[in-house]
C-alpha positions as CSV (number, residue, x, y, z in Angstrom):
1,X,272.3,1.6,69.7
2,X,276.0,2.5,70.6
3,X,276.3,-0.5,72.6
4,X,274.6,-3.0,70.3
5,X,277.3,-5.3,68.4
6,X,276.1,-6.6,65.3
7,X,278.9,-9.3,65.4
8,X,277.3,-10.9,68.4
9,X,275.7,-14.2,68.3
10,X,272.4,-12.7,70.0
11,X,269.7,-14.9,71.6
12,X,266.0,-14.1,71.1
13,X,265.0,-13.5,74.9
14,X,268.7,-11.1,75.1
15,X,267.1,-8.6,72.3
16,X,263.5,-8.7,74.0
17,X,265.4,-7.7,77.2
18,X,267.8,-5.4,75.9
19,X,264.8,-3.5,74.3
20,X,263.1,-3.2,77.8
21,X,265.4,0.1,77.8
22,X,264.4,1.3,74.6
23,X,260.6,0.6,75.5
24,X,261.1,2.8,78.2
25,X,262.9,5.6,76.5
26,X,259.7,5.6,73.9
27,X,257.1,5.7,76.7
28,X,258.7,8.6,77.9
29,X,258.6,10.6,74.8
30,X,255.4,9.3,73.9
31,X,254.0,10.8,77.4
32,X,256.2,14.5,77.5
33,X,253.6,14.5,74.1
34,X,250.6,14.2,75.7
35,X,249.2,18.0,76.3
36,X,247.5,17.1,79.9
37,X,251.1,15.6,81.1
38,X,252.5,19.1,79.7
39,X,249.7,21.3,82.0
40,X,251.3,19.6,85.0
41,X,254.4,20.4,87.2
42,X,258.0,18.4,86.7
43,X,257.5,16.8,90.2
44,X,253.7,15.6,89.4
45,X,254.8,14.4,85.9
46,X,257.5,12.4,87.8
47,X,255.9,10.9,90.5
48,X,252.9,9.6,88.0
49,X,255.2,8.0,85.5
50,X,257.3,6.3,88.3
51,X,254.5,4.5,89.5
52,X,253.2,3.8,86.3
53,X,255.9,3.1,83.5
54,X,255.5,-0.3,85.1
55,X,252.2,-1.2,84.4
56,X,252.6,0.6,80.8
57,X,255.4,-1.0,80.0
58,X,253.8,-4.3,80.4
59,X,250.6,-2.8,78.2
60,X,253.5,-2.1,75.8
61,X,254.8,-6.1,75.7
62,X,250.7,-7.6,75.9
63,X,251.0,-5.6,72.3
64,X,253.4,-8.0,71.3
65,X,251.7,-11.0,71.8
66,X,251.1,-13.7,68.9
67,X,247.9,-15.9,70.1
68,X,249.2,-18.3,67.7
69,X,252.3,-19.0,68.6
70,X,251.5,-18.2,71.9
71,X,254.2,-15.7,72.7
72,X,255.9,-13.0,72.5
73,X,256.9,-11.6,68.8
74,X,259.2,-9.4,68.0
75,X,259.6,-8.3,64.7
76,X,263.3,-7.0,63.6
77,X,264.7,-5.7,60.4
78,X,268.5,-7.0,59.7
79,X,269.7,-5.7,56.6
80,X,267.4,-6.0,54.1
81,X,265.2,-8.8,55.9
82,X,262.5,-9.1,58.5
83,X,263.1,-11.3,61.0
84,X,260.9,-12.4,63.9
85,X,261.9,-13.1,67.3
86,X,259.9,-15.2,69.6
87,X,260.0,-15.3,73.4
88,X,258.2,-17.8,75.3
89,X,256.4,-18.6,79.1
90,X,259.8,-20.8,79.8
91,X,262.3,-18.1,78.6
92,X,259.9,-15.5,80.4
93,X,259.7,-17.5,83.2
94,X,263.7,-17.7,83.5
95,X,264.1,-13.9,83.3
96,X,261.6,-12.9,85.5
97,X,260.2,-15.5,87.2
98,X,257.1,-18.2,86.8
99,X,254.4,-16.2,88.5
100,X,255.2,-13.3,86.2
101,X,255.3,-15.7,83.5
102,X,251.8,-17.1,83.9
103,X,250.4,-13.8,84.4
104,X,251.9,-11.9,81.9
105,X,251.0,-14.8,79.2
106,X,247.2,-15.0,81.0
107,X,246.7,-10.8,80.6
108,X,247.8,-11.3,77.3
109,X,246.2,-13.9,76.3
110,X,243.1,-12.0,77.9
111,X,243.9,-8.5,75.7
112,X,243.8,-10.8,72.5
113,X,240.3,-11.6,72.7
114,X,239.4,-7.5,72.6
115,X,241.3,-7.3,69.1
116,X,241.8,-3.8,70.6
117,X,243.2,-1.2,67.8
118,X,247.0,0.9,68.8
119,X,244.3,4.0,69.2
120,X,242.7,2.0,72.2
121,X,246.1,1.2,72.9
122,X,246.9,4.6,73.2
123,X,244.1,5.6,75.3
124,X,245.1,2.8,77.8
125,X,248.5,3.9,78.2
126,X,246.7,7.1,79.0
127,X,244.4,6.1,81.6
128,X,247.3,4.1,83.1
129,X,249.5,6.8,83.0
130,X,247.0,9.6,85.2
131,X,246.0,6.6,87.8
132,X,247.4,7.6,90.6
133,X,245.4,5.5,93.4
134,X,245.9,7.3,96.5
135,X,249.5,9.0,96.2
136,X,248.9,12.6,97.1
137,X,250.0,15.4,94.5
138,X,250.3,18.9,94.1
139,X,248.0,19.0,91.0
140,X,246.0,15.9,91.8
141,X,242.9,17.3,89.9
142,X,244.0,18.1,87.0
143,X,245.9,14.7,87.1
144,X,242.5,13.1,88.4
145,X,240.4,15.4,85.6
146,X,242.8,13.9,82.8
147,X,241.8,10.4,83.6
148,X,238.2,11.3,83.8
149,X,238.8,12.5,80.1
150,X,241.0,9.5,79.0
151,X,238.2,7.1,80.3
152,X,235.3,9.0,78.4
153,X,237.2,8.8,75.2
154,X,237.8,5.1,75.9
155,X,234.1,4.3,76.6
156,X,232.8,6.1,73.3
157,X,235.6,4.8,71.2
């Protein structure tokens, strides 16, 4: 916020990107929230959300998807109006590559057809966050017991 310039002439895909921090920042609160992330040690907390806050953040974007359009929209309040942003594969594509591109548009494309609610959303981030394949941890199984628990919920909701 203290760097943002309202004055600038800014592009659609420079929001989007500049908002990647801000994503991040959220994910982070949003997980020091969750009581099973709180039952574990700084270093275990750490070490999950490093290898993780990737894959959630891209949950995070495949939320922002517009089948329509096919897209990327962002919605943004300026003054008194709502304005939407849309990023495409090309703009994608030029930030962070084509094969990215294609897959990020494909997964998303691919979460669409779920019409998933923000609750299973949630529970995603969730079970994304406690995966933690084979990296060894000092509290492994309560990490390993919270994603038992975050995959239940997700199969009976």
């Amino acid at each position: 916020e203290e760097n943002f310039d309202k004055n600038q002439d800014w592009k659609p895909p420079e929001v989007v990107f500049a908002c990647q921090e801000v994503l991040v920042k959220l994910i982070v609160l949003f997980v020091k929230h969750i009581n099973e992330v709180r039952r574990l040690d700084w270093a275990s907390q750490a070490r999950l959300l490093r290898r993780n806050v990737a894959d959630i953040l891209i949950l995070v974007v495949v939320t922002l998807y517009d089948k329509d359009s096919d897209s990327f929209r962002l919605e943004v309040d300026i003054g008194n109006e709502t304005q939407f942003i849309y990023v495409d594969d090309k703009t994608v594509s030029k930030r962070a590559g084509e094969g990215i591109s294609k897959e990020l548009f494909k997964i998303s494309s691919l979460f669409t057809e779920y019409s998933l609610t923000l609750e299973a959303y949630l529970l995603l981030i969730c079970i994304i966050l406690f995966t933690r394949g084979e990296m060894q941890m000092e509290k492994q199984t309560k990490a390993d017991l919270s994603l038992t628990h975050y995959n239940r919920l997700l199969s009976k909701y």
